[in-house]
C-alpha positions as CSV (number, residue, x, y, z in Angstrom):
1,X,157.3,52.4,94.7
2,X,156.9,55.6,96.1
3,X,152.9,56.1,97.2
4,X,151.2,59.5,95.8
5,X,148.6,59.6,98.3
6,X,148.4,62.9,100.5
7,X,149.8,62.3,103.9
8,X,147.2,60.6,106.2
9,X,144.8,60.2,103.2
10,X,143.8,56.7,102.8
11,X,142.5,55.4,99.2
12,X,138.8,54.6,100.4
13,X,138.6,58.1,102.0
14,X,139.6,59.9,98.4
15,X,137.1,57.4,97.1
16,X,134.5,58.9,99.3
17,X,135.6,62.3,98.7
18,X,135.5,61.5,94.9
19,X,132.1,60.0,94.8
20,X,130.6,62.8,97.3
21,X,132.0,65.2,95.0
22,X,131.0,63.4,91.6
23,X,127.6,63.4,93.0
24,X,127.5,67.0,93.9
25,X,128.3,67.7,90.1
26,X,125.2,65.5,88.8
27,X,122.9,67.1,90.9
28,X,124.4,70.6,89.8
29,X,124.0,69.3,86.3
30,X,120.5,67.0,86.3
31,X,119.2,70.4,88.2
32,X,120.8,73.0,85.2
33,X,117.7,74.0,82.6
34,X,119.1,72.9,79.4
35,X,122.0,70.7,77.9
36,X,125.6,70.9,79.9
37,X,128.2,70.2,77.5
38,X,131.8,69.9,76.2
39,X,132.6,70.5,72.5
40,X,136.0,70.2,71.3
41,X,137.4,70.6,67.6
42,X,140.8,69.2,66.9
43,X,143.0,70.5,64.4
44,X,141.9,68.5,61.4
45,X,138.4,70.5,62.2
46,X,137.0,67.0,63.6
47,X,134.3,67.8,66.2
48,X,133.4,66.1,69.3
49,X,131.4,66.2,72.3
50,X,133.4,64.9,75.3
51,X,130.5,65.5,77.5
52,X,127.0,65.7,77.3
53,X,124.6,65.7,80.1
54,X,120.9,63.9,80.1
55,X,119.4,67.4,79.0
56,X,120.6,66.2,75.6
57,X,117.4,64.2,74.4
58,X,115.1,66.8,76.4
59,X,116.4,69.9,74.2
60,X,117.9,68.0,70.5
61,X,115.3,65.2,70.6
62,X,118.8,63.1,70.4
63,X,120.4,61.1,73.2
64,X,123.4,61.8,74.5
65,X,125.0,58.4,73.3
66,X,123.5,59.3,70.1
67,X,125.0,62.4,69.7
68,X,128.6,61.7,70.8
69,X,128.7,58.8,68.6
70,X,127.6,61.4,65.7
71,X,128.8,64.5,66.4
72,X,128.1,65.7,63.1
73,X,124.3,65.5,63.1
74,X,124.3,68.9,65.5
75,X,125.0,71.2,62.3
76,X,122.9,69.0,60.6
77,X,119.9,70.1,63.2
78,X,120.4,73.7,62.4
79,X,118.4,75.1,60.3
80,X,120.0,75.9,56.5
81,X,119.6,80.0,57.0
82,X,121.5,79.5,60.2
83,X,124.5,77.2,59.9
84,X,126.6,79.9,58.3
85,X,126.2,82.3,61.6
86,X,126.5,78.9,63.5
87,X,129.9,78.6,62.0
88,X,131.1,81.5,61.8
89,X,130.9,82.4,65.1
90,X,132.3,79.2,66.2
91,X,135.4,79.8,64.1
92,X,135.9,83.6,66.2
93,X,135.8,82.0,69.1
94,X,138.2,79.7,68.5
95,X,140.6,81.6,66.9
96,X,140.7,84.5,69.2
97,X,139.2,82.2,72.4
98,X,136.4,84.3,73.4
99,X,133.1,83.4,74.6
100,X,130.9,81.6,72.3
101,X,127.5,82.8,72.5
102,X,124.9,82.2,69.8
103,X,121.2,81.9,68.7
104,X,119.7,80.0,66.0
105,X,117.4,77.4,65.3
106,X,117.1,73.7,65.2
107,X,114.6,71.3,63.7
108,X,113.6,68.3,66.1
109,X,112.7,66.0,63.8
110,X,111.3,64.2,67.1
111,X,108.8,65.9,67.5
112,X,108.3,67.9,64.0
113,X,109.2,71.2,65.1
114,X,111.5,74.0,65.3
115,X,113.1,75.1,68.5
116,X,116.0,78.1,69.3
117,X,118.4,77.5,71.2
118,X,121.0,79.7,72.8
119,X,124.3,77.8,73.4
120,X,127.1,79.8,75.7
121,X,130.4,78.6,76.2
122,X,133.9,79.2,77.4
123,X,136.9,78.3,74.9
124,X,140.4,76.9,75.8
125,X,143.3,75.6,73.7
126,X,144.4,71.7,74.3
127,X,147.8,70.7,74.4
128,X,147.7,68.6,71.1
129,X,145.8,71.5,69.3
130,X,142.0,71.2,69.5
131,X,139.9,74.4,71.3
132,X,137.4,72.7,73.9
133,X,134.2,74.7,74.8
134,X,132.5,74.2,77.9
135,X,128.9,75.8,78.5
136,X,125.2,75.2,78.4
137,X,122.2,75.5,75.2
138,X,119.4,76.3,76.7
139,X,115.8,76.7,74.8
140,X,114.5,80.2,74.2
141,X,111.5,79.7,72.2
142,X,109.4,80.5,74.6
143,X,111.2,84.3,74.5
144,X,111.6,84.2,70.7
145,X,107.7,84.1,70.6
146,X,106.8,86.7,72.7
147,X,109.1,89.0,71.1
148,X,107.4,87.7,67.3
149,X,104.3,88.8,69.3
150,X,105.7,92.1,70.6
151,X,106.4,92.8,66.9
152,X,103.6,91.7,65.3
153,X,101.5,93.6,67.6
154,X,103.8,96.6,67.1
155,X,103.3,96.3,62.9
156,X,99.5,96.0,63.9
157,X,99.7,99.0,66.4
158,X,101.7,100.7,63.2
159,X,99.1,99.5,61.6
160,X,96.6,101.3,63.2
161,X,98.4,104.6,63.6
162,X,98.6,104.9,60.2
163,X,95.2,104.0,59.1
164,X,94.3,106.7,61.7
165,X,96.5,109.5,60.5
166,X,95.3,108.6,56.9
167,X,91.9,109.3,58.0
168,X,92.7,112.3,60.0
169,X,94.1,113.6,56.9
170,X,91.0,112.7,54.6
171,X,89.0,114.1,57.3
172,X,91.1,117.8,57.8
173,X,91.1,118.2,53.3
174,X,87.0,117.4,53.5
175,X,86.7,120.1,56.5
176,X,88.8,122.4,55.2
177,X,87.8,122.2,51.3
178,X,83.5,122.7,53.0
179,X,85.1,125.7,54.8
180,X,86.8,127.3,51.8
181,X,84.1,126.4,49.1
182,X,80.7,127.0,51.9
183,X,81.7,129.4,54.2
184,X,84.5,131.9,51.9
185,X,81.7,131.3,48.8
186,X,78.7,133.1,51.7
187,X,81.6,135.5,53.3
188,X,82.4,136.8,50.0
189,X,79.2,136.9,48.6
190,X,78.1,138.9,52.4
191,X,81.2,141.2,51.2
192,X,79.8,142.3,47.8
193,X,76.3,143.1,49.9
194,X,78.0,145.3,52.1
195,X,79.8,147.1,49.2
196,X,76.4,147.5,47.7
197,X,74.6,148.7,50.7
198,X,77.3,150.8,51.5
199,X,77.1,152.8,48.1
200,X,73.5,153.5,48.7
201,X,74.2,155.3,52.0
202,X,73.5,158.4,52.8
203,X,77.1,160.1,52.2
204,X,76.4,162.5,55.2
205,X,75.7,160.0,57.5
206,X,79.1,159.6,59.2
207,X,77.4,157.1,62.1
208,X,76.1,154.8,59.4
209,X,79.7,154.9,57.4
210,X,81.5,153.9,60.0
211,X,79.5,151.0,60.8
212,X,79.4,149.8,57.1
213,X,83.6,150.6,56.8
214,X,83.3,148.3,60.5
215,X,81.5,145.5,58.7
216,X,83.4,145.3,55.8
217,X,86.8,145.0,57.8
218,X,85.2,142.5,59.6
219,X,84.6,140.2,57.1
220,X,87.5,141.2,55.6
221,X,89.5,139.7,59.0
222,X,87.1,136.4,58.6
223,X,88.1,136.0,54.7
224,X,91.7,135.9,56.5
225,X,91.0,133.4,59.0
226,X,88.8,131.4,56.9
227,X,91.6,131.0,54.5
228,X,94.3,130.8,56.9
229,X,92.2,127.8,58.9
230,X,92.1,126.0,55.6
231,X,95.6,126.2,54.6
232,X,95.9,124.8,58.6
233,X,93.8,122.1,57.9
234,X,95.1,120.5,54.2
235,X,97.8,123.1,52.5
236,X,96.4,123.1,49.3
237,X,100.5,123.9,48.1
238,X,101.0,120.2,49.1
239,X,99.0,119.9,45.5
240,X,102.3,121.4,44.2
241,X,104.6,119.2,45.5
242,X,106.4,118.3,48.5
243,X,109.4,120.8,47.3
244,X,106.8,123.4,46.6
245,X,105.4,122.8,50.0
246,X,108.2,122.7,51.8
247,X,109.7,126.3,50.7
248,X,106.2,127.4,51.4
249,X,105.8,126.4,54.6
250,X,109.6,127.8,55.2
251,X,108.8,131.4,54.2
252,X,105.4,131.6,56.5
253,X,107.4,130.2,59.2
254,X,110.0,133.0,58.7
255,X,107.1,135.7,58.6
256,X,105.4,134.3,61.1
257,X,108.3,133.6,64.1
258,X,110.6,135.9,62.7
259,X,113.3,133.6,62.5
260,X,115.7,133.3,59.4
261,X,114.7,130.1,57.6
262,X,116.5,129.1,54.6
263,X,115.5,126.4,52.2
264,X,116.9,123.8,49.6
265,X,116.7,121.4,47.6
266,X,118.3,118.8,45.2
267,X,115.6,118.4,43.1
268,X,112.5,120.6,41.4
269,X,110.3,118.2,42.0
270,X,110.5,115.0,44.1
271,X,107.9,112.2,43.4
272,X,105.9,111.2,46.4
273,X,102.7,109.8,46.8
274,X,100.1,111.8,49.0
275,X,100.1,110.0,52.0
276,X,103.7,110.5,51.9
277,X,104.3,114.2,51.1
278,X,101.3,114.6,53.7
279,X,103.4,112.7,56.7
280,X,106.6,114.1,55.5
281,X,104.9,117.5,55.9
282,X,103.3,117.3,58.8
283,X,106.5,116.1,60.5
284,X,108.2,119.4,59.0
285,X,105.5,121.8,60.6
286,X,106.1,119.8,63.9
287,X,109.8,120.1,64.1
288,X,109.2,124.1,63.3
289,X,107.0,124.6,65.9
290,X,109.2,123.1,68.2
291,X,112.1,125.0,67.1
292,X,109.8,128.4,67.7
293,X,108.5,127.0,71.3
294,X,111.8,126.0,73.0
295,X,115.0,126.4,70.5
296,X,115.5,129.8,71.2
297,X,117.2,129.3,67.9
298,X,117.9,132.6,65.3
299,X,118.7,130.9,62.3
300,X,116.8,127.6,60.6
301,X,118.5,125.4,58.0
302,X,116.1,122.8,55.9
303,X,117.6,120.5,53.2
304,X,115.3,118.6,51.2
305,X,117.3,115.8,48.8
306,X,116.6,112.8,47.0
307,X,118.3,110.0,46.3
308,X,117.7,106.7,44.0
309,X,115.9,105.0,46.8
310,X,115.2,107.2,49.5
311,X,113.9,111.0,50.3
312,X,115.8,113.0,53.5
313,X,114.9,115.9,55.0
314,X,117.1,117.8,57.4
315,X,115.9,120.0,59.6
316,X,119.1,122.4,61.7
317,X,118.8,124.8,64.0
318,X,121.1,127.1,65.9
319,X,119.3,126.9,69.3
320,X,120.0,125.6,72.7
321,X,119.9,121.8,71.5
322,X,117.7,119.0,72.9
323,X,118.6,116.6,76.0
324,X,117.9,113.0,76.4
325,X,115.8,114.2,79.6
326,X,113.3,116.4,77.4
327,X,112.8,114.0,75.0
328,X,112.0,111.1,77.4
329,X,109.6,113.9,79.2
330,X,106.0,112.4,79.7
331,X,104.4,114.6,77.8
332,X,106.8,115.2,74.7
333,X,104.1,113.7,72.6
334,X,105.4,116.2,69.7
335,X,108.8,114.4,68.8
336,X,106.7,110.8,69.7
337,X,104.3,112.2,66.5
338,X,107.2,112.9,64.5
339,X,108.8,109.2,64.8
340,X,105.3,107.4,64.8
341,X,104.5,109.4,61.5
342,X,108.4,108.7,59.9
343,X,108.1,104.7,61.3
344,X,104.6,104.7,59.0
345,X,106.1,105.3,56.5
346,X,108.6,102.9,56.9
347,X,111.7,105.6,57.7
348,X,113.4,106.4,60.3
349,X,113.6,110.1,62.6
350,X,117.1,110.6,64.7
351,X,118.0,113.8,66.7
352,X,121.2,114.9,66.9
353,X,123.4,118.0,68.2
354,X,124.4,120.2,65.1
355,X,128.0,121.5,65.3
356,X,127.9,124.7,67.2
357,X,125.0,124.3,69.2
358,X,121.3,123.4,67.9
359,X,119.8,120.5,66.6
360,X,119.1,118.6,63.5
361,X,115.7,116.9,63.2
362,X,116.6,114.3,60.1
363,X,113.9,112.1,58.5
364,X,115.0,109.3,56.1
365,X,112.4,107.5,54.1
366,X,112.1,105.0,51.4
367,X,110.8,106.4,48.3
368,X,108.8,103.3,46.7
369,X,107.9,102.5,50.6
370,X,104.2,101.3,51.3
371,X,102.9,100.9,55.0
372,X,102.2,97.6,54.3
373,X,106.1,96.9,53.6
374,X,106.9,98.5,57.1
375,X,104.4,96.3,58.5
376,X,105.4,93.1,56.9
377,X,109.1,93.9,57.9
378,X,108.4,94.2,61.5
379,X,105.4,91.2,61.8
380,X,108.6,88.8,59.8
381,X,107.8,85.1,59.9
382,X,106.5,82.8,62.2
383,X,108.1,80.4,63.9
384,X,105.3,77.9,62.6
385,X,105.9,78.3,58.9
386,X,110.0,78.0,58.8
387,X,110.2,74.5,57.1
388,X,112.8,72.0,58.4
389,X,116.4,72.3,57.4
390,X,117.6,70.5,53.9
């Protein structure tokens, strides 16, 4: 019998080696947060876990002897909604033998709770068939709540910003319907004085005409401004309709920056309630004054269209284009207006290049969409009220 040993290795000394080794391993493991594990499925689709480290009962609320003598009762610990992703990821890894790394939850009926886990593992193919994973579950509740709480306190923050730009709005049509009925009612009333004082001058006093022709212009200019303040405030075309309000705002934008601005849409009229035409609105007159402050843009392209579910606008431009660096600008609190307004209403904002040059602002929201849906949406469930898996 030929011996195997190394040369000048004695058996007690590989012994040593072994055990010093072996014992370097459990301290690696007993030290690892989480379960260290092997899982192997053999060909039949049998699973198995080779290994499991002490972490086991600490993590699953199961012992390790418990769960290698039932390998099954691991899917069984997943929760219903997330078996399928469990599964199917499993099956991608083994068939193409990539990492396995997935997130779900588990119900410990140990302690009457639900815990996620993350699991990470590397695949390998056996000789006789199976695909063995080694890797490590770790618990990430802890994480998985404080992003809940980062988006339920973003839905209440959403929340907020749009009860405030409700209000802002309610405030701006009370300010600007006082200013139009109180102050154009005494300006035009002031007007038909002057015209009758000024008929009961003397014709030959040229002093006294000119003052009177003075006055009249005068209020004349505040009539203007009174009126023009008003429409600033609450556009009294938004009564109209967003598509009459839109191809409004289009033409005194032209007038006004002297830019070509063209305006469509696939509809007459497009149904949206006032809080949403209002936002939707607000978000066009931003993007124009953008476009006039810093596009340096000659031509403007809107497109207004419905669809069954949702309302886009499209806002182009053949200007210099925006860069990441001026929208991440401290102080670009105009574009951050535009997305907080589009996320209230439970749509989205994006900026893009246009072909050519420019940009296109586009706004996509739900047409049946409440705040309170957005909210909802992004608050989801808690981990407290998911029941335990059937």
């Amino acid at each position: 019998m030929h011996s195997t040993l190394p040369p000048g290795r004695e058996p007690a000394a590989l012994a040593a080696e072994l055990e010093q080794v072996q014992s370097r391993f459990n301290a690696i493991v007993s030290n690892t947060p989480g379960l260290v594990y092997q899982f192997a499925v053999d060909a039949a689709g049998a699973v198995s876990f080779p290994y499991l480290s002490d972490g086991c009962q600490a993590l699953l609320g199961l012992t390790a002897a418990e769960l290698a003598a039932e390998p099954a009762r691991f899917l069984q610990l997943i929760l219903a909604d997330d078996r399928k992703s469990y599964l199917d990821s499993m099956q991608a890894s083994a068939a193409a033998l990539w990492s396995w790394n997935w997130e779900g939850r588990i119900w410990v009926e140990a302690w009457k709770d639900v815990k996620w886990i993350n699991l990470r593992s590397t695949p390998r193919a056996l000789a006789d068939g199976s695909v063995q994973w080694e890797g490590i579950m770790t618990n990430i509740t802890e994480s998985r709540l404080e992003q809940l709480e980062v988006r339920q306190s973003r839905a209440r923050l959403a929340e907020l910003t749009a009860h405030i730009e409700r209000v802002k709005e309610q405030e701006r049509t009370r300010i600007a319907r006082e200013i139009h009925d109180d102050l154009g009612g005494n300006l035009t009333a002031i007007k038909m004085a002057l015209a009758m004082l000024a008929r009961r001058l003397p014709a030959d006093d040229a002093a006294l005409q000119e003052k009177a022709g003075y006055l009249d212009a005068l209020v004349d200019r505040t009539i203007d401004a009174v009126h023009r303040i008003s429409l600033d405030l609450r556009p009294s075309m938004l009564d109209l309709g967003i598509v009459a309000a839109l191809a409004w705002q289009s033409r005194e934008f032209e007038k006004q920056a002297g830019l070509h601005c063209s305006f469509s849409a696939n509809q007459k009229e497009i149904d949206l309630d006032l809080d949403q035409a209002t936002a939707l609105f607000r978000i066009f007159q931003e993007a124009l004054t953008n476009i006039a402050k810093h596009a340096k843009a000659s031509r403007v392209t809107v497109k207004l269209a419905q669809t069954r579910h949702y309302v886009s606008l499209k806002i182009s431009d053949n200007g210099g284009g925006i860069w990441q660096a001026d929208r991440a600008k401290p102080h670009s609190f105009g574009i951050r207006g535009m997305v907080e307004r589009a996320n209230a209403l439970g749509g989205t904002l994006t900026l893009s290049h246009a072909v050519g040059g420019g940009t296109v602002v586009a706004i996509k929201i739900k047409r049946e969409s409440a705040r309170e849906s957005l909210i909802a949406a992004a608050a989801g469930a808690t981990i407290a009220s998911i029941a335990p898996p059937k």
